[in-house]
C-alpha positions as CSV (number, residue, x, y, z in Angstrom):
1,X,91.7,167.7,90.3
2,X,90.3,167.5,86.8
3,X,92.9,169.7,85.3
4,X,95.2,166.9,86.6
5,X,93.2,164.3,85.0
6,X,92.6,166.1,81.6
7,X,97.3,166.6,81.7
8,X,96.9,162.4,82.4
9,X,95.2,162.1,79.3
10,X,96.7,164.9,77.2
11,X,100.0,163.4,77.9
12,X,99.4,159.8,77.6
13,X,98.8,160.9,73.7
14,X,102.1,162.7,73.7
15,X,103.4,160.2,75.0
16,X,105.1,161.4,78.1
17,X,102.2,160.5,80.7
18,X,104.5,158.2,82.8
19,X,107.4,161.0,83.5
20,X,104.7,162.5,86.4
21,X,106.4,162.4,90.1
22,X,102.9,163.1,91.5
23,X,101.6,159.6,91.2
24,X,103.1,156.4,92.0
25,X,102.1,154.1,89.0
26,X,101.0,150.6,88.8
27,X,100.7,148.8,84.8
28,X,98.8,145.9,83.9
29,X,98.1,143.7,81.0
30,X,94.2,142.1,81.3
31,X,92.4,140.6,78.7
32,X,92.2,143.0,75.4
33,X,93.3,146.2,76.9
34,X,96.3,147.5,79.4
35,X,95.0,149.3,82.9
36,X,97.2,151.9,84.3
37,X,96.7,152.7,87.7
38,X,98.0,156.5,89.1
39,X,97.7,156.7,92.9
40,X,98.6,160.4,94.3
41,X,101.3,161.1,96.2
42,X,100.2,164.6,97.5
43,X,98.2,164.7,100.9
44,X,96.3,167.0,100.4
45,X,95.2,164.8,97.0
46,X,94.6,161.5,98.3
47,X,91.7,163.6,100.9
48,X,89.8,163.6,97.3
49,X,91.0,161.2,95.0
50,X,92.1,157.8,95.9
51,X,93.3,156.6,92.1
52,X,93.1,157.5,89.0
53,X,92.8,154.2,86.7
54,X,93.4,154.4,82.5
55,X,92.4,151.6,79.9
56,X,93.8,151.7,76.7
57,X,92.9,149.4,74.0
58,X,96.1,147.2,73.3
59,X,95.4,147.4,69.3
60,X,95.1,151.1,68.6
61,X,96.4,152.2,72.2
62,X,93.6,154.5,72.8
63,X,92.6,155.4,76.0
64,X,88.6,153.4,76.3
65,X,88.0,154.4,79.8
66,X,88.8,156.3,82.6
67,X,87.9,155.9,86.1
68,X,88.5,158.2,88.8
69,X,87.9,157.0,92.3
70,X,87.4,158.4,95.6
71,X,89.1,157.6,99.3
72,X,84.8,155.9,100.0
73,X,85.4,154.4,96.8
74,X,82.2,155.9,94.7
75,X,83.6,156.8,91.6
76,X,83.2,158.8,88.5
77,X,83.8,156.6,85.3
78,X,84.3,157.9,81.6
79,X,83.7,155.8,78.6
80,X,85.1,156.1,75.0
81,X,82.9,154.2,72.9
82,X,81.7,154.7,69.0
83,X,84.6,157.3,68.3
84,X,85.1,158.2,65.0
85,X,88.3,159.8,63.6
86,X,89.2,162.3,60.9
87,X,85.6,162.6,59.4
88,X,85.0,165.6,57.7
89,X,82.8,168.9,59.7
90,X,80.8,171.1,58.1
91,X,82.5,174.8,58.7
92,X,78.8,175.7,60.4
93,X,79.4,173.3,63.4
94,X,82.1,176.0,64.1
95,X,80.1,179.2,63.8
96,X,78.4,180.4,66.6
């Protein structure tokens, strides 16, 4: 289930996320940001997951949430807030 989850994301930055048969897919434009709704098409899925929704920012197109959501409706949501990009790591932070 999250290995699905972690391909959605992988290959919305490849950008080939949409070319899944697995999910029946629903886009929308609100406010500052574009929602991207994935509803499973396997049986067996939709026992555990009823959606999957993605928001990506509409200025840099980087995915700033998402939101997986069960048939009860609980759901587990993951924010992507004070990112930084292509600052420079010490080599330690890679030594065990």
């Amino acid at each position: 289930m999250f290995r699905g989850l972690n391909n959605l994301i992988t290959n919305s930055v490849k950008g080939n996320m949409f070319d899944d048969n697995a999910f029946d897919i629903s886009y929308f434009k609100v406010d500052d940001y574009y929602l991207i709704k994935f509803i499973p098409k396997d049986e067996n899925m939709l026992q555990f997951i009823a959606k999957f929704e993605l928001k990506f920012d509409i200025k840099t197109s980087d995915v700033t949430e998402v939101k997986m959501i069960e048939p009860s409706e609980d759901y587990t949501k993951i924010v992507f807030k004070n990112k930084t990009r292509n600052t420079t790591l010490d080599e330690a932070v890679f030594n065990n």
